[in-house]
N, C-alpha and C positions, 0 to 999 in steps of 0.2 A: 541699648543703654550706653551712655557715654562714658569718655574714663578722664579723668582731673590729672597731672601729675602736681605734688607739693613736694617744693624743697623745702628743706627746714636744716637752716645752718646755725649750729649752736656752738658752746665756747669751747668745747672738747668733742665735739663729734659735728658729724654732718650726715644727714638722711634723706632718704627721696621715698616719697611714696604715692601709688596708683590709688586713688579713691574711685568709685562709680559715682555716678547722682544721685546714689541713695545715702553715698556719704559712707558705705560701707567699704575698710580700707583691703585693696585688690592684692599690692605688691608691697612690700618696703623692703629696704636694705639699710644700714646705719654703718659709718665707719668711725672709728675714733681716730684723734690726734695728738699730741702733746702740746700743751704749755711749757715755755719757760722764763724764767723769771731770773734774770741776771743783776739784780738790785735789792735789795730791799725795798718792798713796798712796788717794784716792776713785773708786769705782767705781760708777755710778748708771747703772737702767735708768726709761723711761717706763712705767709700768705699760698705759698705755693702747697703747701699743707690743706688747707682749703680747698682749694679748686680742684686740689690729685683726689681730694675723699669726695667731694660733690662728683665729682666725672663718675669716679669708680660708681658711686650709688647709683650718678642719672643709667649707666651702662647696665647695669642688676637690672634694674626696673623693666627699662626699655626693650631690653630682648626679650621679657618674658610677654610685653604688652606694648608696642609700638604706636598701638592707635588710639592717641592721646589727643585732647580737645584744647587744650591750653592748660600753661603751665600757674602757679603759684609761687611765690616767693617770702618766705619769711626768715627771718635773721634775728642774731645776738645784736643788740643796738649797740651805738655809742663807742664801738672799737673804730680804730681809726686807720686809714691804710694810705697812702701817700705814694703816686706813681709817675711817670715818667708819658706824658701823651707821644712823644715819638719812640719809645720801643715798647710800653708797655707794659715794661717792669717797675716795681714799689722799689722803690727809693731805702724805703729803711722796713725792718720786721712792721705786723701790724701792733698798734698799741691798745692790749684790748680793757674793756670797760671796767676792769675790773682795778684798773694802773694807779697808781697815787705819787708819780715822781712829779708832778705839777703843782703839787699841794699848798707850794710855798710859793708859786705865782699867782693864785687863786686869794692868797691871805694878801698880797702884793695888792692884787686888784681891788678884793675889800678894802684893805685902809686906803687906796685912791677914790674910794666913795661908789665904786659902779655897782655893787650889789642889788640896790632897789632899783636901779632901772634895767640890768640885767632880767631880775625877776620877772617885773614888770611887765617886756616883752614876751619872753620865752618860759614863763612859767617855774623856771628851774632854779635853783640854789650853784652858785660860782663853785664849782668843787670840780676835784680832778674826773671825776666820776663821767665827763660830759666829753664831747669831740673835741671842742674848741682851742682847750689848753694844750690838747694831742696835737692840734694841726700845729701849730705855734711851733712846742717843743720842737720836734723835725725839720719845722723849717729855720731855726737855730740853730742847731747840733749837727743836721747833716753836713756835708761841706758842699756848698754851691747849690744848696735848696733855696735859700732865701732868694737868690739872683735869679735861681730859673724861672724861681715863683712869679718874679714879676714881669719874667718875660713870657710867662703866661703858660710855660711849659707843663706842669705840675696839675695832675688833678689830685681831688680829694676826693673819698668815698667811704661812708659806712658799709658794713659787709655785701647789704643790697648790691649798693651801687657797684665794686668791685667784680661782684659775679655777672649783674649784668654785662657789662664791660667784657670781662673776659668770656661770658657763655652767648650773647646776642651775636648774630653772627654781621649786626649792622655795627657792633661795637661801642654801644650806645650808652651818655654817661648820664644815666637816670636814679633818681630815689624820689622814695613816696612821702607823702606829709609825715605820715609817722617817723618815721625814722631821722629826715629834718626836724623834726620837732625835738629832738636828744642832741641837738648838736652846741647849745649857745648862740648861734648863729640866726636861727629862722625865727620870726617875729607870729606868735599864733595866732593874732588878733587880724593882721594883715594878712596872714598867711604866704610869706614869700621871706626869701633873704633878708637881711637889714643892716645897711651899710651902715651904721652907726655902733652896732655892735662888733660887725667885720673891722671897722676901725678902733674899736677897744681892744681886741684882741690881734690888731698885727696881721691879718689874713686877707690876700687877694681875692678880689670875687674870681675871678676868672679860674680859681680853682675849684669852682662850686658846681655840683651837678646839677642838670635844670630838674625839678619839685614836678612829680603831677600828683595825681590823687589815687588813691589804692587803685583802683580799676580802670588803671590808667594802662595805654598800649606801651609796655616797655622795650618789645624787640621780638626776636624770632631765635628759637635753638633749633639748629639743625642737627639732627641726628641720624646716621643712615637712610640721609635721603629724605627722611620725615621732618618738617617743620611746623615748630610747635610753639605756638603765639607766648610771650609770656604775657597775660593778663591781669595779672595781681600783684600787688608788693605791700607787706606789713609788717611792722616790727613784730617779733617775738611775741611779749607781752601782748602787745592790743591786738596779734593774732590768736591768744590768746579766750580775750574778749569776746573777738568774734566767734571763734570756735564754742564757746560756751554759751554763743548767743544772749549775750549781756547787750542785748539792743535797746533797754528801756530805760529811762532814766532810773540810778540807784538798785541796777544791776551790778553785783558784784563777784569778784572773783581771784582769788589768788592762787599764785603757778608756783609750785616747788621744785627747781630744777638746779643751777650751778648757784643762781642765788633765789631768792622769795620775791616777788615782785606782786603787790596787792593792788587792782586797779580797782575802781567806781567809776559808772555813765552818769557823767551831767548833763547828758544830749548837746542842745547849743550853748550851753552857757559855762563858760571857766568859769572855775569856784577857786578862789585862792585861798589856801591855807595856810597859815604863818609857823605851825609849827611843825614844820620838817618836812611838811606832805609835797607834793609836786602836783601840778596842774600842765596836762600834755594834751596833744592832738590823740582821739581814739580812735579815730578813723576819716575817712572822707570817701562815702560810697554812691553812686547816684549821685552825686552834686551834693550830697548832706555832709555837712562838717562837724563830728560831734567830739567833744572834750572829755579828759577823765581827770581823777584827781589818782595820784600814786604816791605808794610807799616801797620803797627801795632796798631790801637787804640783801647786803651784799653775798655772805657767806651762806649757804645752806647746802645742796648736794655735796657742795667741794668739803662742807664739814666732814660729811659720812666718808667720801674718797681718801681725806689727810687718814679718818680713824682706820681705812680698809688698807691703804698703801702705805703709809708710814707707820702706824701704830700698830699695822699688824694682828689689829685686834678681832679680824674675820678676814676671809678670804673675798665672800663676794656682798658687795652692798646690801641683799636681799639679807645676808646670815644677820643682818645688825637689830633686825626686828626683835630675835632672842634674844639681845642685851638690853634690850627696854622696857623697862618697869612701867606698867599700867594703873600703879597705884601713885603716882605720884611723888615717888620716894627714890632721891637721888644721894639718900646718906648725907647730908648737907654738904656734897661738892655742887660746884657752881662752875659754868663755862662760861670763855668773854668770846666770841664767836669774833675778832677782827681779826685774820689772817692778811687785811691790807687796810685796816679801817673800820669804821661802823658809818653805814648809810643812815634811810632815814630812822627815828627822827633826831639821828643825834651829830650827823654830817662829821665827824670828826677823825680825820687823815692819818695822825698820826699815831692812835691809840694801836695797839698788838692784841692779840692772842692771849689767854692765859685761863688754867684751874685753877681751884678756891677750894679751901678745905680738904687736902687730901692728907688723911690718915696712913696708918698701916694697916687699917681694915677695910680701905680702900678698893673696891674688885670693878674688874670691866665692865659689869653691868651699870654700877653707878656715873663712872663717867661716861659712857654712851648714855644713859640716861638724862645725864647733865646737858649734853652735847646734845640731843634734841628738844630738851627745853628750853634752853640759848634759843632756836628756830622758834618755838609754840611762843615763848616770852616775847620777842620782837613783834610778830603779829599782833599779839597782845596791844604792846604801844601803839601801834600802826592804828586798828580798831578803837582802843578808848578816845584817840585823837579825833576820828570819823564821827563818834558820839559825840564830844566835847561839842561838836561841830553842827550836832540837828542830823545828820545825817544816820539814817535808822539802819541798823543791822540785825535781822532776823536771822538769816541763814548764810555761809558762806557758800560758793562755788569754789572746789578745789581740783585742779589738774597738776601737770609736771609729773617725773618721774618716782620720786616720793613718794607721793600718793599713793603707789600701789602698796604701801606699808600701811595694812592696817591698824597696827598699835600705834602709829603715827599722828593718825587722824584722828580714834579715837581721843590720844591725850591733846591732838590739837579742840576735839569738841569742849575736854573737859578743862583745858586754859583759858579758853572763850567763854565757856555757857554758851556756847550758839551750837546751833545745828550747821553739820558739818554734811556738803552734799557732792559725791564725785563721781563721776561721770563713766560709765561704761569705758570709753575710749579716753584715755588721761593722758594723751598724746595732743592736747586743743592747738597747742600753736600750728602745725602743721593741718589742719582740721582747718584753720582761721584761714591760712594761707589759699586752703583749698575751696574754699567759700566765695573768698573775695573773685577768684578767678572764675568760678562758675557764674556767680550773676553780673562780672562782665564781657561773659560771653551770653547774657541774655537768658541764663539758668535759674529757676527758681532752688536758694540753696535752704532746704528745710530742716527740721531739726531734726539729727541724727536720731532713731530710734534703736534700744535698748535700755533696759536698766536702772537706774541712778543708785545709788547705794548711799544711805544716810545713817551717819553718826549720832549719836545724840546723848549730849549731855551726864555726868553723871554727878547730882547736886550735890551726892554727898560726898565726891572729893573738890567740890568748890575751895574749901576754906584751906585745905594744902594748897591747894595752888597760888589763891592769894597768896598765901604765906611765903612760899618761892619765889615768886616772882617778885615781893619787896624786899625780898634779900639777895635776889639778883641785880635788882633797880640799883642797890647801893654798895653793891659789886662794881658794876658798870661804874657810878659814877665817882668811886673810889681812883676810877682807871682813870677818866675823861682828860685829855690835856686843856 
């Protein structure tokens, strides 16, 4: 039997893990990192933070099981890293996806009229949420980025492209459709860069990585001697996908991890949605190019992390399950879940954080309960849009680290009325990563077996929820700027 290695590099931790062909996972190690955030509304990781916690993990792994078939790759999209082609080094911290100091170039841009043809091309809504305005920022602010940039010095890379870089031992400056596909930059229709956007946005091509398609040859890791093809490259999310085997069209699935990310398969066809949704690359596997439509929230694990670090209101992530009411009753407090904003469907940069309704009979149970229905509410939007739209929803696929909270799921069944369905292993992205590398080494990658645990519905707290939730709706848009 063979053995897969997946990286999975996320916005506060990095992991590596050995899967067999049966998809059954051998080895993992996971390291964390810090954020920090020297702005309001900024979000900055150490790049060298990265690559110290990916090494230590590749190092866990590999000693215990060296004889590895080919690697996988999957990443936090949309952060942005800015380096130096002759030494090597990032120029400035990385700017990760999560940033909004662009926000008011983005509104720049809109009143110059580029929005619809922004869209247009790349699917996406002009917000700071995306690479593009990152590349930019940096090469203004740094000192002598702009000049190098055009002397061709300067590459650019989303998290992929950086580790490849730093971990291929050919030092190779590659990313996959997916993850171009989040930058502003790459055209999904043509599938390639698109100099006409690169000129909206101020940015040399020549700092662009060359595009293949997930199961594309990205490089070679040596390690003790061993050389280990990387085979795979997929964004987070639509590893995701993969990992949950949402291959058919109107397969769906959403990952609860730093933020909520809700994806649907449209196979070959972009479907654009006007209100708030995003239409991206899902993949490109065997020479098939299939698209999805996405909903974007920003805030979701890092909610649970502010209530566990700053609030103090448990010690570890898991204790938070005991402060959440299963009946739908959060004492009428209400959570605005923007610690940098609100994604989709309401794209708006500047909006903050905030409670609603706190009494003196106020207890930790109610706002942790507030604070995961801010999470189940957003989906909510996400979902009725999907409907609005003809696009049917029976049952969700749920993964990310969340997940493993079962009162979670449940109140997310009982906010939807859907059946809520998760997966044995709630780890998909790195799952997804580990897929794509196996059938481009020629592997048939099958569907993991164990389990599935399903949620379901409980009608009769439908009408609280409604209830919440349009008192959340006019919460939020009491806030909206």
């Amino acid at each position: 039997m063979k053995n897969y290695l997946a990286i999975d590099q996320g916005t506060t931790s990095s992991r590596s893990i050995i899967f067999n062909t049966k998809l059954e996972k051998i080895y993992d190690s996971q390291k964390e990192y810090n954020l920090s955030y020297p702005n309001d509304g900024w979000v900055e990781l150490n790049p060298d933070d990265v690559i110290r916690t990916v090494e230590e993990t590749l190092k866990d792994v590999l000693l215990k099981c060296s004889d590895v078939e080919a690697c996988g790759i999957t990443n936090q999209r949309e952060t942005t890293i800015v380096w130096s082609k002759e030494t090597g080094e990032p120029i400035y911290p990385g700017i990760v996806w999560q940033d909004r100091r662009t926000s008011a170039h983005c509104d720049d841009l809109k009143l110059k009229g580029h929005e619809e043809l922004v869209r247009s091309k790349t699917g996406l809504v002009l917000d700071p949420y995306f690479s593009a305005t990152k590349i930019k920022w940096i090469l203004d602010n740094v000192d002598g980025a702009r000049e190098q940039a055009k002397k061709g010095k300067l590459a650019f890379g989303t998290i992929d492209s950086y580790l490849i870089y730093k971990l291929s031992s050919e030092q190779n400056h590659f990313t996959d459709v997916t993850n171009a596909s989040r930058t502003l930059l790459f055209n999904i229709h043509e599938m390639c860069w698109d100099q006409e956007l690169l000129d909206i946005f101020d940015i040399p091509s020549s700092m662009l990585p060359t595009v293949l398609p997930c199961d594309g040859d990205f490089g070679t890791i040596v390690h003790e001697g061993n050389k280990i093809p990387i085979k795979g490259v997929i964004g987070d999310q639509q590893g995701a996908l993969v990992g949950q085997n949402c291959f058919s069209n109107g397969d769906m699935k959403s990952t609860y991890g730093t933020g909520c990310f809700l994806m649907v398969n449209t196979k070959e066809k972009p479907i654009h949605i006007k209100e708030g949704l995003l239409t991206t690359v899902g993949y490109k596997i065997n020479g098939e190019v299939c698209y999805a439509i996405e909903g974007s929230i920003y805030s979701c694990g890092n909610i649970i992390q502010w209530l566990r670090d700053k609030m103090k209101f448990f010690n570890d992530a898991k204790e938070s399950e005991k402060f959440l009411s299963n009946s739908g009753n959060s004492n009428n407090v209400l959570f605005l879940p923007a610690f940098n904003g609100l994604g989709a469907p309401f794209w708006d940069s500047d909006i903050r954080g905030g409670l609603h309704g706190i009494t003196q009979d106020t207890s930790i149970e109610d706002i942790v309960t507030a604070a995961f229905h801010s999470i189940t509410f957003q989906t909510k939007e996400i979902t009725d849009i999907l409907e609005n739209n003809d696009i049917e929803i029976n049952k969700l696929l749920v993964d990310g680290g969340m997940a493993a909270n079962e009162t979670f799921c449940q109140v997310l069944s009982d906010t939807l009325q859907k059946v809520i369905i998760r997966p044995e292993d709630i780890e998909s992205t790195a799952l997804g990563a580990c897929k794509v590398a196996m059938i481009a080494s020629g592997e048939t990658a099958t569907e993991l077996e164990g389990e599935n645990r399903a949620f379901n519905p409980n009608n009769a707290l439908q009408k609280i929820y409604e209830d919440g939730l349009n008192e959340w709706r006019s919460y939020v848009k009491t806030n909206l700027s």
